[in-house]
N, C-alpha and C positions, 0 to 999 in steps of 0.2 A: 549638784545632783548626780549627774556622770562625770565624774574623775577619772574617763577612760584609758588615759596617757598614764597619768601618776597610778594609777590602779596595774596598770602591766610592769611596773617594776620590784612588785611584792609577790613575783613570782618565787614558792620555795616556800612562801610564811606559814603556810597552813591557812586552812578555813576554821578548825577550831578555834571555838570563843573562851579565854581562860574567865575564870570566876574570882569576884574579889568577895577579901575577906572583913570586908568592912559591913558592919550593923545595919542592919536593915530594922532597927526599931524603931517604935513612934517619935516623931516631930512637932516639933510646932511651929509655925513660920512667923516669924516677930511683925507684928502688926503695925508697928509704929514709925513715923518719918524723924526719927531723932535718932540718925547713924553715929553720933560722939560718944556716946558713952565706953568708957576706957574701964574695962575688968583684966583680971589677970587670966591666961590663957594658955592652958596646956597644951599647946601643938610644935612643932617642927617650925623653926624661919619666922615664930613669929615673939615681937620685946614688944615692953611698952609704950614704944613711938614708931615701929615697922612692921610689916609683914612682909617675907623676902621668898620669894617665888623664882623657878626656875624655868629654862625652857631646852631642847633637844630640837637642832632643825638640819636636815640635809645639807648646811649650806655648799657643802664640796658634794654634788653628784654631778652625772654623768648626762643626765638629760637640760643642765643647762640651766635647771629652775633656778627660781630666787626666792628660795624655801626661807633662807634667812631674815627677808624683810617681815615673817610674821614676827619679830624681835619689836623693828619700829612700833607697828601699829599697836602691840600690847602696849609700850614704853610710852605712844600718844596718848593713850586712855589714861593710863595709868595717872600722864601729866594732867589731864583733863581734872579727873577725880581728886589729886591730891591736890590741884589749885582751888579744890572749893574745901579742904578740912583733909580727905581721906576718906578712912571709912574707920569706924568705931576709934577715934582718935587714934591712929596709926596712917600713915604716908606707905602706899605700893612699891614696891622696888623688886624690881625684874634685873637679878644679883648673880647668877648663873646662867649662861648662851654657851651651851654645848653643842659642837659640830660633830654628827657622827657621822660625817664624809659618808652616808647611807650604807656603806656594810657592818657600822661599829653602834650600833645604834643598842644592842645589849651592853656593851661595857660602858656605852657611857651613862646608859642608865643607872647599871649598877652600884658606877661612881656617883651621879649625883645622891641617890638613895643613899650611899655610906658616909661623904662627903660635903656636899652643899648645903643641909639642911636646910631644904627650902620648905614653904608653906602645902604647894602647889605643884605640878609639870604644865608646860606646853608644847604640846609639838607637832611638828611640820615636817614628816618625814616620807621617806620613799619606802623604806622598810623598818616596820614596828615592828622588832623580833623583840624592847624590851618591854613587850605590852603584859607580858604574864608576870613580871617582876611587879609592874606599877599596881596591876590588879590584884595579888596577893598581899603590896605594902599598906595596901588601906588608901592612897595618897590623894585628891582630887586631882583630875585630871585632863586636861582642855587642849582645844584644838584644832588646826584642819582636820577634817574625815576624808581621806585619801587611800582607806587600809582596813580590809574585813576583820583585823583584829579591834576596832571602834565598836563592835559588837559583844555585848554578854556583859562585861563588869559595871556593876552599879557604884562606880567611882568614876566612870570613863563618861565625859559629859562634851562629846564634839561639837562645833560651831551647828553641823545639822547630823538629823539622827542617821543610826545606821545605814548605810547603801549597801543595794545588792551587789556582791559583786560572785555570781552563778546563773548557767544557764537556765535557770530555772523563772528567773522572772528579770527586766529589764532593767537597768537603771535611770534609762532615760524614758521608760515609758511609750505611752500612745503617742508623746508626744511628737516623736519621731515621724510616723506614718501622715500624724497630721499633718506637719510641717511636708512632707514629701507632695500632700496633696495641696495645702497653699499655695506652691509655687510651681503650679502643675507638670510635677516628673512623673516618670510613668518605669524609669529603667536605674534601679540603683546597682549601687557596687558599694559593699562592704570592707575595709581593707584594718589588717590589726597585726601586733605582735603573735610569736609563737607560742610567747609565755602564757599561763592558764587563765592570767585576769586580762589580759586582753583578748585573748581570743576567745574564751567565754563572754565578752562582753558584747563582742562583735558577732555570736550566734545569738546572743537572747535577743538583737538588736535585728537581725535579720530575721527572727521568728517572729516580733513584729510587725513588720512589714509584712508577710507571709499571712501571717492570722488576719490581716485589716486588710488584701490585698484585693478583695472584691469591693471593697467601701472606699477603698483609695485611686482606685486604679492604677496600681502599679504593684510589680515583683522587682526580686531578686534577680536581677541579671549574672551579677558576678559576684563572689567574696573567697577572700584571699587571709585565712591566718597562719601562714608561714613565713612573715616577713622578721627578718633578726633585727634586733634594737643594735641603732647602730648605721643600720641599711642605706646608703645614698643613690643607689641604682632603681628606679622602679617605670625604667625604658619599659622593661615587658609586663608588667601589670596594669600601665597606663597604655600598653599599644591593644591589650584585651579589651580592656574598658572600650577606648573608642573603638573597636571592631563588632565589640555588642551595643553602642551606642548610648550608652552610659549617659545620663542626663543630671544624675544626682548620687554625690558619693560620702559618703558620713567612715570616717578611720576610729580606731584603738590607738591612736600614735602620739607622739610627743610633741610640740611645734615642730620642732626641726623635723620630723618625718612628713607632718602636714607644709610643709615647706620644699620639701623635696620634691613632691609627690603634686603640688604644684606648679616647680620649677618644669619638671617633664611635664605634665600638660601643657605647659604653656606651649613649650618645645615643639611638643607631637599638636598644637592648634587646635587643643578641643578644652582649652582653662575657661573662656568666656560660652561654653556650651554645656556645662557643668554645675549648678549647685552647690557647692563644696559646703558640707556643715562640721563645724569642729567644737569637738568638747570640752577640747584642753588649749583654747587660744586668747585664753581674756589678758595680755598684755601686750597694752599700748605700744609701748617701747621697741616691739619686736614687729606687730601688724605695721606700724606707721613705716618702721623702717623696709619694709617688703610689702609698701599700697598696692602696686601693681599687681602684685600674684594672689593679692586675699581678696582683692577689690570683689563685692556682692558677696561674701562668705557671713556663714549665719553661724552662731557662736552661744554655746551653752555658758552659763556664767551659775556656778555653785550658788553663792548667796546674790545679794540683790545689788543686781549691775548700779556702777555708781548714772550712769546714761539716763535712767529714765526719771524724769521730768512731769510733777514735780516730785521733789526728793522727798519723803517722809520726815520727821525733825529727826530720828537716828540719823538716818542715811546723811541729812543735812550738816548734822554735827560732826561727820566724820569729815564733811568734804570742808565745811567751815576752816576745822585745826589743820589740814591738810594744807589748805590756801597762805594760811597765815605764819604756818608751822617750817612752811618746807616737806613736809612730809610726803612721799610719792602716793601716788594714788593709783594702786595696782592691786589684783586680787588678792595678795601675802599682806599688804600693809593692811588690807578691808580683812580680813581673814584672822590676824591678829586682835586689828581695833573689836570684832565681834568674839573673841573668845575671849579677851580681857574683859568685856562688856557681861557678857554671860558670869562671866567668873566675879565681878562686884554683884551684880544683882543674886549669886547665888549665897554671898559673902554676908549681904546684909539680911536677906531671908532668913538666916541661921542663929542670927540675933546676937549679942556683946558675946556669950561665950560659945564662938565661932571655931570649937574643936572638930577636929575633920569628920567625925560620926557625925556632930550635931550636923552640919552644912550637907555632906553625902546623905544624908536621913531627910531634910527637911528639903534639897533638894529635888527631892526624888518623888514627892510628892507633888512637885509641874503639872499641871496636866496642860499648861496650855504656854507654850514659851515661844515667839517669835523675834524677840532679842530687838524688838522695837519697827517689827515688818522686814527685819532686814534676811530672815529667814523663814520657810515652812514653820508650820505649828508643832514642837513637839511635845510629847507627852510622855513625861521621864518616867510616869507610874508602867510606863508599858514600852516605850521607845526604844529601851537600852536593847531589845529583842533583834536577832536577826532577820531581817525579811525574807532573805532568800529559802528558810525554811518552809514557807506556804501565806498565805493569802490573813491568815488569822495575826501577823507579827505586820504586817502592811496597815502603811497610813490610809487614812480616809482622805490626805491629802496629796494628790499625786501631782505635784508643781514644781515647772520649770520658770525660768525668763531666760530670754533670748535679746540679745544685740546682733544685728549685721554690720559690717563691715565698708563704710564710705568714705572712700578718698582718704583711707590712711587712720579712719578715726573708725568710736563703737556710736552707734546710732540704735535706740531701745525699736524694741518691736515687739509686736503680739502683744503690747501691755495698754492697748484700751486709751490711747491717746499718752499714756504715761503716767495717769491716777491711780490704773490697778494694772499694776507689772507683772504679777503671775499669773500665769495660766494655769490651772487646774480638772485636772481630771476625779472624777470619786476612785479613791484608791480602796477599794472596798470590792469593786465592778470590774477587776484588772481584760477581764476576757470582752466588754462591754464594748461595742463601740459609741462614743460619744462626744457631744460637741460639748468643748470645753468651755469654761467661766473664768472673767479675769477678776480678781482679789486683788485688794491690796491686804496685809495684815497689820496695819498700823491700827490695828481697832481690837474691841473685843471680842471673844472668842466667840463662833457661830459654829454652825453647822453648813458643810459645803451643799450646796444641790445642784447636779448636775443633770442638764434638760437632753434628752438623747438627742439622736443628729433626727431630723426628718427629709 
């Protein structure tokens, strides 16, 4: 939902949305449960016993991620599906794993475009600079949504739809404010990069709060977007905080800045007086190894935290193969395993002769896709739109989930015992104050209603 960390290193991309040049004519979505039938097929990567897809992931950047493991989680699926046939008699195979060490991310585009001939793209990147080349080639195109160019081309199909990323509207929503007032803080501190997506992130986030502050009881105490990526010193932004008495503080930063920035509180004796909410902290591997410093830290998680109990039969199936697999079970392997997941079911919608028009056509006519609850509801006739333009390109579903952080491990919350893990706001009502509803989306499509606060 907020990629606030990975969203500040797309600093320099632009905000404009390039436009793809693929057909937007009629579809029809193949009705039938019998995926074997083997036609011959005019597209890119694909013979008559494969379909060869590619992927593009940061794995060499600079903030430390493990952009690479959306590789695994495709490669899980993928196993998944071809142990039961494939799809329209052809076996998946994920044939190209390009690193664009996050500056080269046009050239290596271009290379797989001229070279790979693959079916598909995947990608996991910090900067989509080769997002106007994929848009322009026609190609499908899936992924984490980490990057305002996921906005505008009707090939570009992200694990969830567009995010804001301008001061203009929030990406984390009311949620925020709510959450400020759950754990009754009353005095926040804002803290983010220089660069224009995080620190626009970290103002829409503090207008927020600002707009709710008579409903919440609490303001803005302090916020700080001139911190450089990079930064391991934050003695004087943490001696502010406790001097304004800072109670709850939500960053734009990457772990290792939410780590730092910890470390000094801890230092300066005001970490267990603190709040901490982080956007970009959903792995294990890194919380467990630093319990101490996260320990009660409240954590946005993009799609649906593997934590909350009970697990949906998607959510279940990822964690089953994961068990059995060896597979890690981190937001990149979950991230992958849902965009490979999206990308069969959009595979077989499109029917035996699955040419990239028919499947971008048929498509695109979703109105209602949650990828088995494991995401918000999107609606590709209208989703591919950017939000941050005005209220009219916004979902009606304004939903987060949340895990905190115990003893090293992610423990779900806000999710209603664990049966219905998102919380939702009406995304329709953004200036509304209101008391939110917990969903699950492992069901059919509904209409959300949200009951105001009284």
């Amino acid at each position: 939902m907020a990629v606030l960390a990975a969203a500040c290193s797309n600093a320099g991309s632009g905000s404009s949305s390039p436009t793809s040049t693929a057909s937007n004519g009629p579809a029809t979505t193949f009705a039938g449960t019998d995926f074997t039938k083997d036609v011959p097929v005019n597209a890119p990567g694909v013979s008559s016993t494969e379909i060869h897809v590619g992927s593009i992931t940061s794995k060499t950047n600079p903030l430390g991620g493990d952009n690479a493991l959306l590789n695994d989680g495709i490669k899980a699926y993928f196993d998944v599906v071809n142990s039961k046939g494939g799809v329209w008699g052809r076996k998946l195979k994920l044939t190209s794993e390009r690193d664009d060490q996050t500056g080269n991310n046009l050239t290596e585009t271009e290379a797989m475009l001229s070279l790979d001939h693959v079916y598909s793209v995947f990608e996991a990147v910090e900067l989509f600079t080769g997002a106007k080349k994929l848009a322009a080639a026609g190609i499908p195109t899936f992924g984490w949504n980490a990057n305002p160019e996921w906005a505008g081309p009707k090939n570009f199909f992200p694990n969830v739809r567009p995010i804001c990323f301008s001061t203009n509207c929030s990406s984390v929503g009311r949620a925020l404010p709510w959450i400020v007032k759950q754990v009754g803080a009353h005095k926040v501190a804002l803290v983010g990069y220089s660069v224009p997506q995080s620190a626009d992130s970290v103002t829409s986030s503090a207008a927020e709060i600002t707009k709710f502050s008579s409903e919440i009881g609490a303001r803005v105490v302090y916020k700080d977007t001139s911190l450089q990526f990079g930064q391991t010193d934050f003695s004087a932004q943490v001696a502010q905080m406790k001097a304004k008495g800072v109670d709850f503080l939500a960053t734009g930063l990457d772990f290792n800045g939410d780590y730092a920035i910890a470390k000094e509180m801890d230092r300066q004796g005001i970490l267990n007086k603190v709040t901490f909410f982080h956007p970009n902290l959903y792995n294990a591997d890194f919380v467990k190894k630093n319990a101490k410093l996260f320990e009660g830290g409240i954590v946005l998680v993009g799609i649906l935290a593997a934590e909350h109990k009970p697990a949906p039969p998607a959510l279940q199936e990822y964690l089953d193969y994961a068990s059995t697999h060896g597979l890690k079970i981190t937001e990149m392997t979950e991230q992958g395993w849902v965009a490979a997941r999206q990308f069969v079911d959009a595979l077989k919608a499109a029917g035996p002769n699955f040419t990239w028009a028919n499947l971008i056509n048929t498509w695109n006519q979703q109105k209602w896709y949650t990828n088995g609850g494991l995401v918000p509801p999107i609606d590709w006739t209208q989703d591919h739109n950017d939000p941050s333009v005005g209220v009219a390109n916004a979902s009606p579903f304004e939903c987060q989930n949340f895990v905190r952080i115990h003893n090293g491990a992610f423990v779900g919350i806000y999710d209603d015992g664990g049966a219905k893990p998102w919380l939702c706001f009406n995304g329709k009502k953004p200036d509304e104050w209101e008391t939110p509803v917990n969903v699950s989306f492992d069901s059919k499509p509904f209409n959300l209603t949200v009951a105001p606060s009284g």
